[in-house]
TIPA-758644 format. One line per field, with one value per residue: residue number from 1; residue in three letters; x, y, z of N, C-alpha, C in turn. Coordinates in steps of 0.05 Angstrom, whole numbers, plus 5000, padded with zeros to 4 digits. Each point is the difference from the previous one (the first is absolute). Last residue first. Layout:
<pts>
seq = NUM/...
type = ALA/...
n_u = X/...
n_v = Y/...
n_w = Z/...
ca_u = X/...
ca_v = Y/...
ca_w = Z/...
c_u = X/...
c_v = Y/...
c_w = Z/...
</pts>
This chain:
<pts>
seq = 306/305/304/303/302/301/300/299/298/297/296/295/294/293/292/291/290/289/288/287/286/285/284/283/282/281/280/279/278/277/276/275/274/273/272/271/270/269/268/267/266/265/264/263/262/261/260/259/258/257/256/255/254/253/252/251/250/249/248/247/246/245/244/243/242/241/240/239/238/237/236/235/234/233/232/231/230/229/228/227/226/225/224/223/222/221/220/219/218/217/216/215/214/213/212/211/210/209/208/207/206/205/204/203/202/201/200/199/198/197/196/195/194/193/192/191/190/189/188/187/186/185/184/183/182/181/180/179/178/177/176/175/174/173/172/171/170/169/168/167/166/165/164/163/162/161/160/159/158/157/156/155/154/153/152/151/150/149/148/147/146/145/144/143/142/141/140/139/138/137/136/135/134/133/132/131/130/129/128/127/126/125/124/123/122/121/120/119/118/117/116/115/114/113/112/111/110/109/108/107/106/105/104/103/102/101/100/99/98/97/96/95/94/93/92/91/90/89/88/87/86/85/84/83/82/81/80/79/78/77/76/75/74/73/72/71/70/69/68/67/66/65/64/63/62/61/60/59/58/57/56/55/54/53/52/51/50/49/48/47/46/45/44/43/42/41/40/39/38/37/36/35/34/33/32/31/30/29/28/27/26/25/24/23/22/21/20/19/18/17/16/15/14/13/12/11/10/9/8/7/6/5/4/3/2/1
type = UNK/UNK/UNK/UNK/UNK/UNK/UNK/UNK/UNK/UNK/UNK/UNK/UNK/UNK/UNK/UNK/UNK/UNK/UNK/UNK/UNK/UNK/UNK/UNK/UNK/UNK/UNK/UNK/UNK/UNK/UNK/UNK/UNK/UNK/UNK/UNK/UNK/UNK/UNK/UNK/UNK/UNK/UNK/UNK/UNK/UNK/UNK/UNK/UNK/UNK/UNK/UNK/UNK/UNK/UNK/UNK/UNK/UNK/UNK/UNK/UNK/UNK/UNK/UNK/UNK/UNK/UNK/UNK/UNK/UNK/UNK/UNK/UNK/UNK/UNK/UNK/UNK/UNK/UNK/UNK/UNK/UNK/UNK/UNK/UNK/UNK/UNK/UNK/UNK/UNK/UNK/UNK/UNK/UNK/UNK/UNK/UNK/UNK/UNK/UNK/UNK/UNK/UNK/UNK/UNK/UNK/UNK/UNK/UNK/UNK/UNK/UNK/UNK/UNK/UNK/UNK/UNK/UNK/UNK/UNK/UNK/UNK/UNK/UNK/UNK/UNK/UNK/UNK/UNK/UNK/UNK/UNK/UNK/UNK/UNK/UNK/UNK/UNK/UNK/UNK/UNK/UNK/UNK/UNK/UNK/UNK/UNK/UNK/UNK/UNK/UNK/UNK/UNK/UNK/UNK/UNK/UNK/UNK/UNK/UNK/UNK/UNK/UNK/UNK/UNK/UNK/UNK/UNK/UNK/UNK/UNK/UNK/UNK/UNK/UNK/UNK/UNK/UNK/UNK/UNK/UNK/UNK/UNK/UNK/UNK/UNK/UNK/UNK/UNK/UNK/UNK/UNK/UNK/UNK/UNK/UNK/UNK/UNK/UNK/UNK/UNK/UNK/UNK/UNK/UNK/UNK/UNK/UNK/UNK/UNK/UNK/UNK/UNK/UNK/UNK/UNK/UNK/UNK/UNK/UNK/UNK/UNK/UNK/UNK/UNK/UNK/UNK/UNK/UNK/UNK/UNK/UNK/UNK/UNK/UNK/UNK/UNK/UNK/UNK/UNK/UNK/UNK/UNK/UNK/UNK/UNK/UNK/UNK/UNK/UNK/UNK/UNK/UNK/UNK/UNK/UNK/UNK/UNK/UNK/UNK/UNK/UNK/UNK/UNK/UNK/UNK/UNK/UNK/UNK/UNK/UNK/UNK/UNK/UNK/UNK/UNK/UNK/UNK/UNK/UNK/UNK/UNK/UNK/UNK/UNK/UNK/UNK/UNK/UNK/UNK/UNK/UNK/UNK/UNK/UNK/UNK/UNK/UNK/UNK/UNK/UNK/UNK/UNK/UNK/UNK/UNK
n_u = 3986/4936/4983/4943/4982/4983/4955/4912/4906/4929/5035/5071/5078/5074/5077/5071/5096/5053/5004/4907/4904/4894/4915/4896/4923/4907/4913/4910/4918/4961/4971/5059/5077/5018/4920/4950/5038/5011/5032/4982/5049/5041/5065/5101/5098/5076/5080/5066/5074/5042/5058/5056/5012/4990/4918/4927/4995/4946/4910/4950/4990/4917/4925/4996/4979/4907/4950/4994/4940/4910/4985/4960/4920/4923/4922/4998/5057/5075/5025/5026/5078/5043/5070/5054/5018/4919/4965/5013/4998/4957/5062/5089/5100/5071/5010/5036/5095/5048/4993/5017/4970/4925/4951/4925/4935/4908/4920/4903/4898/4900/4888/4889/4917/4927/5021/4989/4946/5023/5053/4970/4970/5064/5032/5030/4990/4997/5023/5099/5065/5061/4967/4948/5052/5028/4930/4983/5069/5009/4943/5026/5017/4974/4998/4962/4951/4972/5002/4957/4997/4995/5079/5067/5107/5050/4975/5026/5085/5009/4967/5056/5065/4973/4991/5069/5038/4976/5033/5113/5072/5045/4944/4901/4944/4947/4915/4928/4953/4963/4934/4940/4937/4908/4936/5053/5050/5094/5068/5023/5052/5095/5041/5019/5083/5073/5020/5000/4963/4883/4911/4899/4909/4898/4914/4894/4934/4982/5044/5094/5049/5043/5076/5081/5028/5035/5095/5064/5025/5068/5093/5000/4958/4891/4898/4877/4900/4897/4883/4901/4916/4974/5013/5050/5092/5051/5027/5053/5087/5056/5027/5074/5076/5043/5043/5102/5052/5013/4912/4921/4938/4941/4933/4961/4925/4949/4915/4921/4980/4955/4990/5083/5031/4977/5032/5084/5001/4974/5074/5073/4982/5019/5051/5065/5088/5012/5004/5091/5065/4986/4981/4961/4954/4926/4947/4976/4979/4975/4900/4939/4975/5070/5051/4962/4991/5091/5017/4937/5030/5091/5084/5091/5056/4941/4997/4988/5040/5018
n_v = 9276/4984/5004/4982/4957/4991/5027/5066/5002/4968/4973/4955/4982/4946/4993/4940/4936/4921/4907/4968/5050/5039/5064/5021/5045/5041/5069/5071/5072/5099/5096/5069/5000/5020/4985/4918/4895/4885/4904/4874/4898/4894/4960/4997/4950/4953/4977/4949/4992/4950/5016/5035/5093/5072/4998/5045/5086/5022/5002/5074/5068/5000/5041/5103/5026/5007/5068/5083/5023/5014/5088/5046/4967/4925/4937/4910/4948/4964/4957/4904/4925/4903/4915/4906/4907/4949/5072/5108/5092/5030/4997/5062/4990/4954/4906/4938/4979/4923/4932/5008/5017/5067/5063/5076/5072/5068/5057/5077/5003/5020/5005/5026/5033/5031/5066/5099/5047/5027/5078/5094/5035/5022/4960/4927/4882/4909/4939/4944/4934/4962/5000/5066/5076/5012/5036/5088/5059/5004/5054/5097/5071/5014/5032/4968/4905/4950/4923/4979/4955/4947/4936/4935/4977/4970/5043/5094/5021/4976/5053/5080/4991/5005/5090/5050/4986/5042/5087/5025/5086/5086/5085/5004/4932/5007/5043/4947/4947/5016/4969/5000/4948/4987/5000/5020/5001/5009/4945/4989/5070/4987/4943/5033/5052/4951/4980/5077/5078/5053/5065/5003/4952/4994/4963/4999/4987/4979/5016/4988/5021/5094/5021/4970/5048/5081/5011/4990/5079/5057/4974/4985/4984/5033/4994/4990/4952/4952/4979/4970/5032/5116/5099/5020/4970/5068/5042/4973/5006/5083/5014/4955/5042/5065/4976/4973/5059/5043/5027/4982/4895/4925/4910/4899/4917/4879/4938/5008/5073/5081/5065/5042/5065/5087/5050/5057/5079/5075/5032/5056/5072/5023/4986/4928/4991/4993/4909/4952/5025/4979/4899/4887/4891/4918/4882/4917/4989/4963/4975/5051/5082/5052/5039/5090/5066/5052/5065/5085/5060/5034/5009/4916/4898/4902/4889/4888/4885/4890
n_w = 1346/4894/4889/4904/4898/4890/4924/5008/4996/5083/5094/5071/5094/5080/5090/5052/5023/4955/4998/4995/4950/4980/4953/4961/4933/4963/4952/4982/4973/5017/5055/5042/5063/5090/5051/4991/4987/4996/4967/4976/4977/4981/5047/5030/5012/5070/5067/5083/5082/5086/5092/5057/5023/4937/4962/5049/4983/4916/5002/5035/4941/4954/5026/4983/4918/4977/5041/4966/4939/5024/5023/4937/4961/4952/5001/4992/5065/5098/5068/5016/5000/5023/5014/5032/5041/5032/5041/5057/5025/5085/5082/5007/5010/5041/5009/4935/4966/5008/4935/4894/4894/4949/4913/4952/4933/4972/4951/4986/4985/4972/5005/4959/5046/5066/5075/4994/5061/5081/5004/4995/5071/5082/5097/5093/5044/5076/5044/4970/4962/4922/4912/4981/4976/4909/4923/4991/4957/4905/4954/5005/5072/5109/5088/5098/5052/5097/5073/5101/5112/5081/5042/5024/4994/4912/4923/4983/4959/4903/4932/4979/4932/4905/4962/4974/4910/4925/4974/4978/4968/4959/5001/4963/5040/5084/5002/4976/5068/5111/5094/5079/5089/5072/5080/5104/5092/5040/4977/4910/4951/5001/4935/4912/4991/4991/4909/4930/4964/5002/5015/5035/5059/5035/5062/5044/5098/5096/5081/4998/4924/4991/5054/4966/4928/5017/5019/4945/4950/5035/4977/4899/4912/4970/4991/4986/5018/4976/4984/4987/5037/4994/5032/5090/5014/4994/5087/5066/4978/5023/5082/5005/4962/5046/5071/4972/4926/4922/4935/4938/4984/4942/4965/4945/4993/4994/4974/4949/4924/4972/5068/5031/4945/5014/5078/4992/4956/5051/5057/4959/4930/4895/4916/4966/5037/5091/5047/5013/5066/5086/5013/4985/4974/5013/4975/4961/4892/4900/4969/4938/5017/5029/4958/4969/5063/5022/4951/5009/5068/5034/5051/5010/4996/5024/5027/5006/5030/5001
ca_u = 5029/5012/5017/5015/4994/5015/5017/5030/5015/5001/4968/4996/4981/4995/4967/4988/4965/5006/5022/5017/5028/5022/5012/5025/5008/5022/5005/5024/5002/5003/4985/4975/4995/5017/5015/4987/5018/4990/5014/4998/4987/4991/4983/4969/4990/4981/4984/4991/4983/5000/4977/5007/5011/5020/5012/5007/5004/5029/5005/5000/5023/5033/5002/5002/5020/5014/4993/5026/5026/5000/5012/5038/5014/5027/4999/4990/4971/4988/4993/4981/4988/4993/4979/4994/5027/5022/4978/5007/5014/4976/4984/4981/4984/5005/4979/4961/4990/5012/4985/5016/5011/5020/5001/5023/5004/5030/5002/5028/5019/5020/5019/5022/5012/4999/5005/5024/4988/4977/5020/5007/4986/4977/5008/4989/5015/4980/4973/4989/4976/5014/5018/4985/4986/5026/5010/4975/4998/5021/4987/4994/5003/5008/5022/4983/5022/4989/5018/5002/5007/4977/4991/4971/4992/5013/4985/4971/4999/5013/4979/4979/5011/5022/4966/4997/5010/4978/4977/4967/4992/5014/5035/5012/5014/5025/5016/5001/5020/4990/5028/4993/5024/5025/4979/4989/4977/4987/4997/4983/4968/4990/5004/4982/4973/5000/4991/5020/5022/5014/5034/5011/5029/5020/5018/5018/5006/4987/4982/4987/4995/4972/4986/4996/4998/4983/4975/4992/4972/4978/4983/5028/5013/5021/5020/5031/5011/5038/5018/5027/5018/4990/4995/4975/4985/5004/4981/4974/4992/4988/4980/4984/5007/4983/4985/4971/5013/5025/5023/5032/4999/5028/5005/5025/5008/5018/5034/4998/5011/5004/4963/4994/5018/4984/4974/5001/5009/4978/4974/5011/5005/4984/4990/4969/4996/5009/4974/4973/5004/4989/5013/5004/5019/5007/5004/4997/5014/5029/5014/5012/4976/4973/5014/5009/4971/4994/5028/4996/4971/4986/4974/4979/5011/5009/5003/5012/4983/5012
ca_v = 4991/5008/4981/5017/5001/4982/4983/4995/5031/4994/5020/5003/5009/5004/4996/5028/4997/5027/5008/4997/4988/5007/4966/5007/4979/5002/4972/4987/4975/4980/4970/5011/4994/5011/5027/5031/5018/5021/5024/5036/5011/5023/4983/5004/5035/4993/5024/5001/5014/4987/4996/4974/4988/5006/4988/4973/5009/5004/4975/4989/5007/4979/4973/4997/5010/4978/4965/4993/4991/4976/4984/5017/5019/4998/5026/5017/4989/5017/5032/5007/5029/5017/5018/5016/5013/4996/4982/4968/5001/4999/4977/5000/5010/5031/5006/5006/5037/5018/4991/4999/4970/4991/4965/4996/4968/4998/4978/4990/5008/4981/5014/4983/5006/4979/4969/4985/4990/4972/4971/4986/4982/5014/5011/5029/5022/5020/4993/5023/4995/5011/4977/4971/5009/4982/4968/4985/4995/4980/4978/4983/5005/4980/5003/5013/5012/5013/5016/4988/5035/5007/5023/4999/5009/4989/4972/4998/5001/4993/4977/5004/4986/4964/4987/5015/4983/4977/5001/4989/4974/4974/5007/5029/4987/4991/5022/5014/4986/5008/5001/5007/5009/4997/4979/5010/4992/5018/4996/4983/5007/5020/4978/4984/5013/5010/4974/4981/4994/4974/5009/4994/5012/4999/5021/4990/5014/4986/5012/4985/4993/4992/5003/4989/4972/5004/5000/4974/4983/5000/4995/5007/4977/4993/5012/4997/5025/4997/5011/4992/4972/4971/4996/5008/4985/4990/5020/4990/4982/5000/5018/4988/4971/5012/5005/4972/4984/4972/5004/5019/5017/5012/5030/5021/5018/5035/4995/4996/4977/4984/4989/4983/4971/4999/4993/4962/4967/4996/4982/4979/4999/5000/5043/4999/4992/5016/5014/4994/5013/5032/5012/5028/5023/5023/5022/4987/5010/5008/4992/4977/4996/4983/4982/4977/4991/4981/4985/4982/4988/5006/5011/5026/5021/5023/5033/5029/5033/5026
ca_w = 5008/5025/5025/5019/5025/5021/4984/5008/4994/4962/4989/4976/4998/4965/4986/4996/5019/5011/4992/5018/4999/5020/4999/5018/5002/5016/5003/5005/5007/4982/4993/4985/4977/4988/5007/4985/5017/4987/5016/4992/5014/4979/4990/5017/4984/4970/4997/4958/4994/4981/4988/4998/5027/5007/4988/5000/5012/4993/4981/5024/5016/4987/5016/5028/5002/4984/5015/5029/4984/4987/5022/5013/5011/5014/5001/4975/4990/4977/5015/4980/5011/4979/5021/4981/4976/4988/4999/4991/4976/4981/4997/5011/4987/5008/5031/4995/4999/5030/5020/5028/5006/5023/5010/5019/5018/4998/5023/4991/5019/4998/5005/5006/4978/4974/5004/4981/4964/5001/5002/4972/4988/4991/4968/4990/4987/4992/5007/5016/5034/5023/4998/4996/5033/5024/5006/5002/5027/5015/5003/4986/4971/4987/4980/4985/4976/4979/4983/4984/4981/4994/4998/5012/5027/5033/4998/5008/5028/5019/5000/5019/5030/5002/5003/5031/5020/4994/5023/4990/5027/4999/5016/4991/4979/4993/5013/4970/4982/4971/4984/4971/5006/4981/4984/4970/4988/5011/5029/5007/4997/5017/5026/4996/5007/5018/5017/5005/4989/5009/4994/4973/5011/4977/4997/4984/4979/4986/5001/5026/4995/4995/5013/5016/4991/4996/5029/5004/4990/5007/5021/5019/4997/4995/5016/4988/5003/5016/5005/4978/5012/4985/4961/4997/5001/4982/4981/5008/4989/4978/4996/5022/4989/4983/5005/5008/5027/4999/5011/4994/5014/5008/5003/5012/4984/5024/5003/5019/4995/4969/5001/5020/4987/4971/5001/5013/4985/4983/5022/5009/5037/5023/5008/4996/4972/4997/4999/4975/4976/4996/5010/4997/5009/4982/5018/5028/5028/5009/5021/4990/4983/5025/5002/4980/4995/5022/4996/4981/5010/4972/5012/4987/5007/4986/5005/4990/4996/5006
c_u = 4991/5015/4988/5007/5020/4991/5011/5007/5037/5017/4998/4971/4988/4972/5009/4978/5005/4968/5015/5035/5013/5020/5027/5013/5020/5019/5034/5012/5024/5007/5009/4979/4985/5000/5020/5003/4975/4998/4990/5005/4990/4982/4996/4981/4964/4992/4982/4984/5007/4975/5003/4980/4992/5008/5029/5013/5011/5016/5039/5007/5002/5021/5021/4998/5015/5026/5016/4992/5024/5020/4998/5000/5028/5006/5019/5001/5000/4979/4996/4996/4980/4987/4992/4987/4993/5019/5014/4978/5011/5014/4975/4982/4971/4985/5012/4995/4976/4979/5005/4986/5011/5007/5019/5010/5022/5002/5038/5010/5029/5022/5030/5014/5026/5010/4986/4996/5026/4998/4975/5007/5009/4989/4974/5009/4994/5032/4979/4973/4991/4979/5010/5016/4987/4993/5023/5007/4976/5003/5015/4986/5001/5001/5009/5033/4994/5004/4987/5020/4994/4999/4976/4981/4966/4983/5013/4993/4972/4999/5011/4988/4975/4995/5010/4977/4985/5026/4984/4980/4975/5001/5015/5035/5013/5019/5033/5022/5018/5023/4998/5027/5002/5027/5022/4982/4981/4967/4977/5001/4989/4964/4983/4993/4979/4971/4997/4984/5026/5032/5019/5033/5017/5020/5017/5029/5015/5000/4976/4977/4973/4991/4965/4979/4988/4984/4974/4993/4996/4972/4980/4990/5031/5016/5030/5021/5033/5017/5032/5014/5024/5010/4985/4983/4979/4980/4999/4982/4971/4988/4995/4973/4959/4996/4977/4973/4972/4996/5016/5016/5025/4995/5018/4995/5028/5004/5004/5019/4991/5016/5009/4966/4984/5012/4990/4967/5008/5006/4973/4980/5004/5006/4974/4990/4980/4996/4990/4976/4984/5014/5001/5021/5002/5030/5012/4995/4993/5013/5033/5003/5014/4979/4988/5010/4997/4970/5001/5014/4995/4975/4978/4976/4997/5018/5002/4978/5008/4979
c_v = 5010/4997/5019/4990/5028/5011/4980/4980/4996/5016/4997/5013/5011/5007/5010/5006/5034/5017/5030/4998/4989/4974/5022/4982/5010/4970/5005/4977/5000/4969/4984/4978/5006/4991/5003/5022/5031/5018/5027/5027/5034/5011/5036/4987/4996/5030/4992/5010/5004/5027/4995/4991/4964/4984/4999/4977/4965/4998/5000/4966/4984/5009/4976/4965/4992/4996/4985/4985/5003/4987/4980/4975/5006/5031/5011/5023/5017/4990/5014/5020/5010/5020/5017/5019/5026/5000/4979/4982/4968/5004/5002/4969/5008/5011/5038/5013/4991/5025/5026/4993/5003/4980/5000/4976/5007/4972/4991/4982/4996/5017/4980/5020/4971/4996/4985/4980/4992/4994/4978/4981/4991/4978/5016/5018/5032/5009/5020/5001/5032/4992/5011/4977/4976/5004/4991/4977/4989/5006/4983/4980/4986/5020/4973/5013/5033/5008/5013/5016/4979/5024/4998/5016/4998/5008/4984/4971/4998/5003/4981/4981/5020/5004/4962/4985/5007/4988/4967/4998/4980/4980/4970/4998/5030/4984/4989/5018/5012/4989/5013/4998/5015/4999/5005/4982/5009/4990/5026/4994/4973/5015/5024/4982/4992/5018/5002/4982/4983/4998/4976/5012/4998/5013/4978/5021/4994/5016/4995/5008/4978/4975/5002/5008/4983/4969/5004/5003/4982/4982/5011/4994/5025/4988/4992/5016/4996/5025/4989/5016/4981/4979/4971/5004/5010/4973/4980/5017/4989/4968/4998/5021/4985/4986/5016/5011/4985/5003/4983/5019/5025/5024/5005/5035/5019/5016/5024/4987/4992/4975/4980/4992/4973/4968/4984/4996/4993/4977/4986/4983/4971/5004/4990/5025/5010/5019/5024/5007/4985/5003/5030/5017/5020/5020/5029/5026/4989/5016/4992/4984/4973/4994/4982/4975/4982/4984/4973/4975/4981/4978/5011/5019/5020/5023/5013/5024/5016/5022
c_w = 5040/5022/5022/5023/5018/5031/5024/4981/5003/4992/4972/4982/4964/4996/4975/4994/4985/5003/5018/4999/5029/4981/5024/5002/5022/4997/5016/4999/4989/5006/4971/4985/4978/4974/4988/5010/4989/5014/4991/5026/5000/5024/4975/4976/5011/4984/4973/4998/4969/4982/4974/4983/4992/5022/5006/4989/5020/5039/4994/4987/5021/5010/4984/5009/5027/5006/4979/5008/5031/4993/4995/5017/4999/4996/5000/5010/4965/4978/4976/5011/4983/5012/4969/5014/4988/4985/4973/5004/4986/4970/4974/4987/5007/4972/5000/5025/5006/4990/5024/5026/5029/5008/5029/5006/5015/5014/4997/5019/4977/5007/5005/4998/5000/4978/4988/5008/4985/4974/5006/5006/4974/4976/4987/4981/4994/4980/4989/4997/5009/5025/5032/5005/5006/5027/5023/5010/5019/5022/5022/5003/4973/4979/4972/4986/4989/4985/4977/4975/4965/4977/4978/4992/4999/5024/5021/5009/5016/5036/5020/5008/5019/5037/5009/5007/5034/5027/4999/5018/4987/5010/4998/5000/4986/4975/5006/5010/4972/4975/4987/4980/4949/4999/4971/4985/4977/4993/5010/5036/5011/5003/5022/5029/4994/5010/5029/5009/5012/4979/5017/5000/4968/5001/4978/4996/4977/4970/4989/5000/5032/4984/4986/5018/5016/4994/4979/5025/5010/4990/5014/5027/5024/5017/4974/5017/4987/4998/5013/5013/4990/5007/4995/4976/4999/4996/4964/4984/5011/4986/4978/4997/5015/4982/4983/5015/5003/5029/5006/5014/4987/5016/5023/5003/5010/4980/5016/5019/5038/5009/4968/4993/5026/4993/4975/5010/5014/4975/4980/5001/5009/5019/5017/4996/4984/4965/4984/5004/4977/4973/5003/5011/4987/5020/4992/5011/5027/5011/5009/5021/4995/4978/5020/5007/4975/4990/5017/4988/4979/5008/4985/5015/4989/5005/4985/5013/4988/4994
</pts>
């Protein structure tokens, strides 16, 4: 799998290439923006430093200006992939400078549908964003699952460009998944030597009728373990917890045999609401009477959630 820098910090980038841990550099006017440089004058600077595709983001929305602005853009440097957005003027643009022989990055990816749609228009990326949907409760690592999918049935030459990564765990499940390029800013590279121990929930299912309405990467004999959540654990961390024992209780209600092992020792480290202190979590589902039990140190007795 590839990485992509997502930056327009020169030095940030020249550290990591110096290692050889860039394939490639995404950009955009607002991280440029960042810098207090002129656009033209750093993507030149990145395009002569890495030699991979360098994404630069066109910033009108119709296609004929879309299209101008990207032949102008290739003119910077033979890396060059012009970045369109994910509508339909972007996908004439797409098309027309992809016939052209031109790299295009068809980004603001958020379904599968439109992942289908950039690869007919002939997009060299297609750009999920995974961080954007886990924001609104969606799992973006599933979107990157059924793209690879649809890519790998039909043929398509489009390659998947995980971007809106925000953690390691989204590194790794992209790798495991098959995506073909990831793009993250550099802290999350340099974290990935860091260990990192997944929380890991069980699930025994004695009912032969519930396996086939369980998502498939959730079983494995009889069992499934979710590992979305990691150490970095977010606001949105503690609703993945929440959220996927609800989906446990849920199955418990329609016949399902559900033994909620208590979580492996697992450190839970949260440096936004926690204020980087180390967590430990236990969650037990009852099939008795299906609920979560959510137990943080400190507590005497577990919290119900109902």
């Amino acid at each position: 799998m590839k990485f992509f820098v997502d930056t327009a910090e020169i030095d940030q980038i020249r550290e990591l290439n110096d290692l050889g841990m860039v394939d490639g550099v995404t950009t955009n006017p607002s991280l440029i923006k960042k810098s207090g440089r002129d656009i033209i004058e750093v993507t030149k600077e990145i395009c002569a430093m890495v030699s991979g595709p360098v994404s630069a983001e066109v910033t009108s929305t119709d296609a004929d200006t879309m299209i101008a602005e990207g032949r102008k853009l290739v003119e910077i440097a033979p890396n060059i992939a012009v970045k369109v957005p994910l509508t339909w003027d972007g996908l004439k643009a797409c098309k027309t400078l992809s016939s052209e022989g031109h790299m295009v990055n068809v980004t603001l990816c958020f379904s599968a549908n439109q992942a289908l749609l950039a690869a007919k228009a002939g997009a060299s990326f297609i750009s999920p964003f995974i961080g954007r949907l886990d924001d609104i409760n969606l799992d973006g690592l599933e979107l990157i699952e059924n793209i690879r999918t649809i890519y790998d049935n039909y043929g398509f030459d489009t390659e998947i460009l995980a971007a809106s990564v925000r953690t390691t765990n989204h590194v790794s499940e992209c790798a495991l998944i098959g995506a073909d390029v990831v793009t993250a800013p550099p802290a999350v590279i340099k974290s990935l030597d860091e260990t990192v121990r997944p929380a890991f929930f069980r699930l025994a299912v004695t009912s032969p009728a519930l396996k086939p309405a369980l998502p498939h990467h959730w079983l494995g004999d009889a069992r499934f373990m979710i590992k979305h959540i990691q150490n970095t654990l977010t606001n949105f961390g503690w609703r993945c917890i929440v959220f996927k024992w609800l989906q446990c209780r849920y199955f418990a209600m329609f016949g399902c045999d559900a033994i909620g092992s208590p979580m492996t020792a697992c450190q839970l480290h949260d440096c936004h609401s926690f204020h980087c202190h180390m967590m430990f979590l236990s969650c037990i589902v009852l099939t008795t009477r299906p609920a979560i039990f959510i137990a943080p140190p400190g507590l005497s007795k577990p919290l119900a959630v109902s």
